[in-house]
N, C-alpha and C positions, 0 to 999 in steps of 0.2 A: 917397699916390703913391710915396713913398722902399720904404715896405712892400711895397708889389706890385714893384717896381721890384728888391729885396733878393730875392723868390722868386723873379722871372724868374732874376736871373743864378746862384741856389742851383739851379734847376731844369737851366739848360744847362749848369752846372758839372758834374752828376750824370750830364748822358746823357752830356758829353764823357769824363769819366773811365769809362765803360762803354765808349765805341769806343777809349779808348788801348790797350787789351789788345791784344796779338800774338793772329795771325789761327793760330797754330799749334794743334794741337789734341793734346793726349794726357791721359791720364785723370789726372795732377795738375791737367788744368786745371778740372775738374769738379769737384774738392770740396778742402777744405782737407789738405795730406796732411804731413805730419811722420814721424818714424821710429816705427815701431812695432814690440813684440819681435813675430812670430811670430802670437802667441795673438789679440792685440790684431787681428791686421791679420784672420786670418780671421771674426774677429766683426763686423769691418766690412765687409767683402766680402759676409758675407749679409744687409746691411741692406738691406730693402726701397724702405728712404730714399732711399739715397745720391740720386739722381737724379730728378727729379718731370718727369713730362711737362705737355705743355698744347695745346691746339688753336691753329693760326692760321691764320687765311683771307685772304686777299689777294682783291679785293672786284673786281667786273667795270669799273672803271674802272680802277684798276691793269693787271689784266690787258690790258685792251686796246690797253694801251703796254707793246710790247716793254721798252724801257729800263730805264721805272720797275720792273715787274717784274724785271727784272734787278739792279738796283739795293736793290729789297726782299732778295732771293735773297744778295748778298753782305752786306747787315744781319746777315741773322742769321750766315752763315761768320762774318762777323768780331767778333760777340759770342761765339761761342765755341758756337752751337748746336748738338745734333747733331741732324741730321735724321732720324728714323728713318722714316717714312714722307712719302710727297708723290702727292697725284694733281692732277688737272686734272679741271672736271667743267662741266656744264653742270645745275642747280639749279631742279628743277622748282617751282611755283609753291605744291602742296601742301606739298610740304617743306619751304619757307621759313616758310610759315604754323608748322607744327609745330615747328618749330627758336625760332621767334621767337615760340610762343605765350604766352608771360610778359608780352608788352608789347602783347598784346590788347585795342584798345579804346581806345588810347595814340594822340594826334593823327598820329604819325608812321610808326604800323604798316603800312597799306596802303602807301605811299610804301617804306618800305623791303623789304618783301615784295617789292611789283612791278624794285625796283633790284633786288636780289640772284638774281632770276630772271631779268635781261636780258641776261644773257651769259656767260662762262665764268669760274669763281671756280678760286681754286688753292687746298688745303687740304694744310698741313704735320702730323704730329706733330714736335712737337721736345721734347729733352730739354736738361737743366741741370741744376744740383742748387737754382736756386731760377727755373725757367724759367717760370713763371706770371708772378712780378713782374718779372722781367728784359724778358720781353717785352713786357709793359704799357708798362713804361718807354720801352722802343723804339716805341711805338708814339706816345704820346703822348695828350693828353686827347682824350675824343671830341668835342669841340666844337673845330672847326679854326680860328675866330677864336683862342679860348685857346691852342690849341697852337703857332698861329704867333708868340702874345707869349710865354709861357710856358716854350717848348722846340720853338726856331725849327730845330733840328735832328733832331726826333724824325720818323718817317718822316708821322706827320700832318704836323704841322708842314712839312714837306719836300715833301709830295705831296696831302697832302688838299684836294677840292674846297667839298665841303659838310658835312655834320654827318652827314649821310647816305652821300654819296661820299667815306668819309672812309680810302679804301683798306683797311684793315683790320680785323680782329678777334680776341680773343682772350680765352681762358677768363679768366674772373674766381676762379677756386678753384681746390681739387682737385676736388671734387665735379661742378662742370661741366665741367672737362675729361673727366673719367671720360667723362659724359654728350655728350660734343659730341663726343670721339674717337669714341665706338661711334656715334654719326648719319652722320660722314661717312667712316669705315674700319669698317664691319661685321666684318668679316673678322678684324681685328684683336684681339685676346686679349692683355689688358693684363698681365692673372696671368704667360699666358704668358713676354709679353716679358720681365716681371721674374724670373723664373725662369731662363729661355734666352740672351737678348741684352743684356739689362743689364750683369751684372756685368762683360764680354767690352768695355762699349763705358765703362763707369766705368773700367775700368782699365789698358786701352788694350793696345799700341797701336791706334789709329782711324785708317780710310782713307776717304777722301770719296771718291766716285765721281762723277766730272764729267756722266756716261754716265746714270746712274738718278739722280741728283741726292740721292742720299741717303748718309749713313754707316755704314760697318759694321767691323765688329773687323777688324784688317788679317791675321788671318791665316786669314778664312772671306771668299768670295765674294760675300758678302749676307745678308740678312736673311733668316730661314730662315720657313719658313707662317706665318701668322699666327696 
């Protein structure tokens, strides 16, 4: 009991020192930055690294509270996310099959196929320099019992209904991010981005736009084709 009791409060310790960070955004806040001469700085500027993207979904039960929605949406501003993309969509029932076909045959598949097709889901790209596990973290364990003792402030924890309805989602890799950005932003060209808009939004300055809900370098209008 003391042991479980010692994770709970290591666990809420972790998410809370993740939201104490200032909600400011400029490109020291995205990766570790120190003085560098010259040479150094532009061999870091062309790391493909610096920044890792990752999928998240905000799940048709969130969505259909204005607030909580709202409330996810300032999660990730105030972790320090930048959003580079964001739509709103309505998830047809063959594509949830497809999206989810790894867990095929799984007691819980049809059940969640049928939720994630019942209503409109919101999908972000967001960046970080470690935003896979950053958002994880934010998210909280998939089992909302656990995540209500575990890390009673992570946005399961905070808003999840069931195991199922458990508001969100989010890559577990690079690999499936890769794979889950090009499912729900086709368009989107990753090579690209890192080529074009990366470097511009790693090294700032970055302007959030209230208007598209998304971040772009402050001194270009947006995010440019995908």
């Amino acid at each position: 009991m003391r042991a479980r009791e010692e994770r709970g409060i290591l666990a809420r310790s972790q998410f809370l020192s993740i939201q104490s960070s200032s909600s400011r955004i400029d490109g020291s806040t995205l990766w570790d930055r120190r003085p560098y001469e010259r040479s150094e700085m532009t061999s870091i500027l062309r790391s493909p690294q610096a920044l890792q993207l990752t999928l998240a979904l905000i799940k048709p039960d969130a969505v259909a509270h204005p607030l909580i929605l709202e409330a996810v949406h300032q999660q990730i501003l105030s972790n320090k996310f930048l959003i580079v993309r964001m739509r709103e969509l309505l998830w047809r029932k063959e594509e949830c099959q497809q999206f989810y076909k790894e867990h095929e045959g799984r007691f819980f598949y049809q059940r969640l196929v049928e939720f994630m097709a019942s209503g409109p889901i919101r999908a972000y790209i967001l960046a970080h320099k470690d935003a896979i596990q950053l958002w994880r973290t934010l998210m909280g364990p998939t089992r909302v019992f656990r995540a209500r003792h575990v890390a009673p402030d992570s946005i399961r924890g905070s808003f999840g209904l069931t195991d199922t309805r458990n508001t969100t989602h989010g890559s577990d890799s690079v690999v499936s991010a890769s794979r889950e950005i090009a499912a729900f932003f086709p368009d989107f060209s990753e090579q690209r981005w890192y080529e074009e808009e990366e470097p511009q939004l790693r090294c700032g300055p970055v302007r959030y736009s209230p208007e598209g809900g998304i971040h772009c370098a402050a001194r270009t209008g947006g995010p440019g084709p995908a």
